[in-house]
N, C-alpha and C positions, 0 to 999 in steps of 0.2 A: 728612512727606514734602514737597521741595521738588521743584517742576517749573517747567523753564523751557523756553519753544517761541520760538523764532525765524521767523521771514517777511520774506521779501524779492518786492518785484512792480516790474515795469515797466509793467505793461500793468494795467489794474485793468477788470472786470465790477462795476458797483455794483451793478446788481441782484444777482448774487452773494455779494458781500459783504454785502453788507444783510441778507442770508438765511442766510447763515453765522452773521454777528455779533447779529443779532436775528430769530431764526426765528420772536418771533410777533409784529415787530413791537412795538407800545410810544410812550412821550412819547420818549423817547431818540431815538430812531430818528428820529422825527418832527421833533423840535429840529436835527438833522445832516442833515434834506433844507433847511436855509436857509443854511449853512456854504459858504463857497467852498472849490470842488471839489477844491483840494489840504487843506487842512484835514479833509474830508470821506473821503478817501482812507486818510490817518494815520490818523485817529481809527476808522474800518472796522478796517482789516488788523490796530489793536493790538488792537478786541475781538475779531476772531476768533483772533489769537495768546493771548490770554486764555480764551477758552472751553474753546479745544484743551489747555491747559495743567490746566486745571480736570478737565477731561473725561479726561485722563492721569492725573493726582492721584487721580481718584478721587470727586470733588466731585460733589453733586449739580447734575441740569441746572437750573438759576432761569435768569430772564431778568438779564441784566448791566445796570441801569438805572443813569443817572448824575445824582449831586447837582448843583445848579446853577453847583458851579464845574468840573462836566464831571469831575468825581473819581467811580469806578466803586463802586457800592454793591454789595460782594463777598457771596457766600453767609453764611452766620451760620456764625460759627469758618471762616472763611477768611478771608484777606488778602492783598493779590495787589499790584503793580507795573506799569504800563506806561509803555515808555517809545518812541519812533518818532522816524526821523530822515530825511533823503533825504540820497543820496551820487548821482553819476552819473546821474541822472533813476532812480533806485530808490527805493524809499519801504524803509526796514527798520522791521519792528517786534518786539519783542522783551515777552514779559509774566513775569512768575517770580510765580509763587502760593504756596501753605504755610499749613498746616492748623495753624491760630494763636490764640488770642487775644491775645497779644500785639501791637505796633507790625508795619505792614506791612514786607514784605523791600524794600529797594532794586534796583532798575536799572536801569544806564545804558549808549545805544547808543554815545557815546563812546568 
């Protein structure tokens, strides 16, 4: 099964976000309170476009933790994609997951 969720914000609550895209917390989480705040923004709104797509799928809930080049270490037999863009002071973000062991799916907000 493929699932893709889309997100679009102007306005962003980080503490929201933070709690959406890491509910218990984490190094992740930790590493993206030193990030300048648009940076920080993207990288929020695409894990919780990721979670939500996981949690649609099917996937069990893990925490979304990321390798140190900021690449998302996916559930085991999952593989997921995110990608985030700004247009108009909007931040879009967009993730596509699929229950894989194969090569991750692509996506681009382009």
């Amino acid at each position: 099964m493929v699932m893709r969720v889309q997100l679009t914000a102007s306005q962003f609550d980080l503490p929201s976000l933070e709690q959406q895209a890491f509910p218990h917390g984490g190094p992740t989480l930790e590493r993206s309170r030193t990030w300048a705040l648009r940076r920080r923004q993207e990288f929020l709104l695409g894990r919780v476009a990721a979670r939500q797509a996981l949690t649609q799928a099917g996937a069990p809930s893990t925490p979304l933790e990321a390798q140190e080049d900021r690449q998302c270490e996916w559930p085991s037999g999952w593989r997921g994609a995110i990608t985030h863009a700004w247009s108009a002071g909007e931040c879009l973000a967009i993730a596509r997951v699929e229950r894989t062991l194969g090569p991750a799916p692509g996506v681009d907000a382009e």
